[in-house]
C-alpha positions in Angstrom: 4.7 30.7 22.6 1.6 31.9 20.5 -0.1 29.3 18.7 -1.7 30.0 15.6 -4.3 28.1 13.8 -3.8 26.1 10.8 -4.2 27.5 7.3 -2.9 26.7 3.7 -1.3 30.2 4.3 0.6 29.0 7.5 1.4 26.1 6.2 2.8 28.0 3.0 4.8 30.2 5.4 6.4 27.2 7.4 7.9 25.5 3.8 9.3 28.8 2.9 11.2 29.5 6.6 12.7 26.0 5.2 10.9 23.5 7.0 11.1 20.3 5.9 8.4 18.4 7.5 5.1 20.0 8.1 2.1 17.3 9.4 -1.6 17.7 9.0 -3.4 16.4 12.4 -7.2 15.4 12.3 -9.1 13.8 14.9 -12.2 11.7 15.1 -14.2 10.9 17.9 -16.0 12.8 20.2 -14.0 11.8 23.5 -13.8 8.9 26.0 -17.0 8.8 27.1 -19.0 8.4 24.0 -16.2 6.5 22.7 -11.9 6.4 21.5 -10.4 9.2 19.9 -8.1 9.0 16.7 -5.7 11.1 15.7 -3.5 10.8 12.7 -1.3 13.1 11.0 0.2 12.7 7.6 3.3 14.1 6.1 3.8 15.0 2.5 7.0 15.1 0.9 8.0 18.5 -0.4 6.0 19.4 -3.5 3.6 16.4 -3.5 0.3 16.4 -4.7 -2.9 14.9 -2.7 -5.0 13.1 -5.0 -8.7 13.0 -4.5 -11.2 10.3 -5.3 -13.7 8.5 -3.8 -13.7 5.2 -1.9 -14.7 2.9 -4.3 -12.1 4.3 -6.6 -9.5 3.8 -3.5 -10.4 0.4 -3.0 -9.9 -0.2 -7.0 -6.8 1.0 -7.3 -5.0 0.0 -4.0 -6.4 -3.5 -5.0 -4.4 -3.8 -8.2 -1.3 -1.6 -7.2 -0.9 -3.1 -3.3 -2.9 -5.9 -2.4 -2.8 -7.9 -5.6 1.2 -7.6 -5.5 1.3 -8.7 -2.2 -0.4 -12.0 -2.6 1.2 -12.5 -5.7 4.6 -12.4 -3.7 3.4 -14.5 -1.4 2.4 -17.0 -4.4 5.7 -16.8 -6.0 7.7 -17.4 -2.8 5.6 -20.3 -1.8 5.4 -21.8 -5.3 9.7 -21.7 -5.2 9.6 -23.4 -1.7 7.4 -26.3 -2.6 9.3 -27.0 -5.9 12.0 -30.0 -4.9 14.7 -28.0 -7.3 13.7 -24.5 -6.9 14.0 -24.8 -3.2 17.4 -26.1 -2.9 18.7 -23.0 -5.2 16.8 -20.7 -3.6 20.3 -19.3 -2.4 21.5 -18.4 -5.9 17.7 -16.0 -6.7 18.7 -13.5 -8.8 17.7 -9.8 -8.4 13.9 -10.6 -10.2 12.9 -13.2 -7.8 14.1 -10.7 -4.7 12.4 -7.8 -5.7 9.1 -9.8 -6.1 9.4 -11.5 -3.1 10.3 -8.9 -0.8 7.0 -8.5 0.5 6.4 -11.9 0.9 8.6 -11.3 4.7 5.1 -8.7 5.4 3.4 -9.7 8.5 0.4 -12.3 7.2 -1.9 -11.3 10.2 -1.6 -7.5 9.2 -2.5 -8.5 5.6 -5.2 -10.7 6.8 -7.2 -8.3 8.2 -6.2 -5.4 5.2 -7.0 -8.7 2.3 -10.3 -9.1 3.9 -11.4 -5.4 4.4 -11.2 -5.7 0.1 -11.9 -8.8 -0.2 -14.1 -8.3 -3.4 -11.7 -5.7 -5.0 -8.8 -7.9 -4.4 -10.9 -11.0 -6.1 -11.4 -8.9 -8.9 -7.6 -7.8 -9.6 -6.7 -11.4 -8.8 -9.1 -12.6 -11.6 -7.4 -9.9 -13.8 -3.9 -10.9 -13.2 -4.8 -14.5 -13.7 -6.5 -13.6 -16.8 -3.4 -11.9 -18.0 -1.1 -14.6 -17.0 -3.1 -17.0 -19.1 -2.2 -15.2 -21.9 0.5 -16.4 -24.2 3.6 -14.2 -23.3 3.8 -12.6 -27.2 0.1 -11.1 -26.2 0.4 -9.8 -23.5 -0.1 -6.0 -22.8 2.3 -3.4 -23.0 
C-alpha cells in the first residue's frame, strides 16, 4: 500500500469517499534519547470548525466554561450532603440538581492537577460567579 502525505486536499478527498473519521497526528519530541515522544491525534466531527486563539485566551475561557462548573458541582453536591435534611432526600433530586452534579462523580486527582495548572484563571471565574451569585436573583444577567 502507497502512503501518501497529509494535505488539506487528502484530507478533503477521504470525507468525500465517505469517511467518517479522519485524525490529525502531531508529534513532539525529538526521540528517547533526548527525551519522550508525544503523539496525539484529534478527531473533528464532520463539518466542525477549529477555532484559533491564543493561550491566555484558552485558559480564560476554559476557566469559566469547564473548570468553574466543575468546582461549582462539586460545591453543590457537598453543600447537599452536609445539610441534615438535604441529605436524607437526596434520593428524591430532581433533574436540576443531577445535571449540576454530574461532574461532581469526576476523578478529584485528575482535577487537581488540571485546577492547579489555572489556578489564577479559575480564581478569577470563581470571584465572578460569586460575584454574580451575590446578586439579588431579579438582577441578575440575562
Amino acid at each position: 500500500m502507497r502512503h501518501r502525505r497529509p494535505s488539506l486536499e487528502r484530507e478533503t478527498a477521504l470525507w468525500r469517499e465517505g469517511r467518517s473519521i479522519v485524525a490529525g497526528l502531531d508529534e513532539a519530541g525529538r526521540g528517547p534519547l533526548a527525551g519522550p515522544v508525544v503523539a496525539a491525534a484529534v478527531v473533528f466531527p464532520v463539518g466542525a470548525k477549529p477555532i484559533l486563539m491564543d493561550a491566555a485566551a484558552h485558559d480564560r475561557a476554559l476557566a469559566f466554561l469547564s473548570h468553574a462548573p466543575q468546582v461549582v458541582s462539586w460545591a453543590l453536591f457537598e453543600a447537599a450532603l452536609g445539610d441534615q435534611v438535604a441529605r436524607r432526600f437526596l434520593p428524591l433530586a430532581g433533574p436540576g440538581f443531577r445535571d449540576m452534579t454530574r461532574l461532581a462523580r469526576s476523578p478529584r486527582s485528575l482535577w487537581g492537577e488540571i485546577l492547579g495548572q489555572n489556578r489564577v484563571e479559575v480564581a478569577r471565574a470563581l470571584r465572578a460567579v460569586t460575584r454574580a451569585l451575590a446578586r439579588p436573583p431579579g438582577r441578575r444577567a440575562r
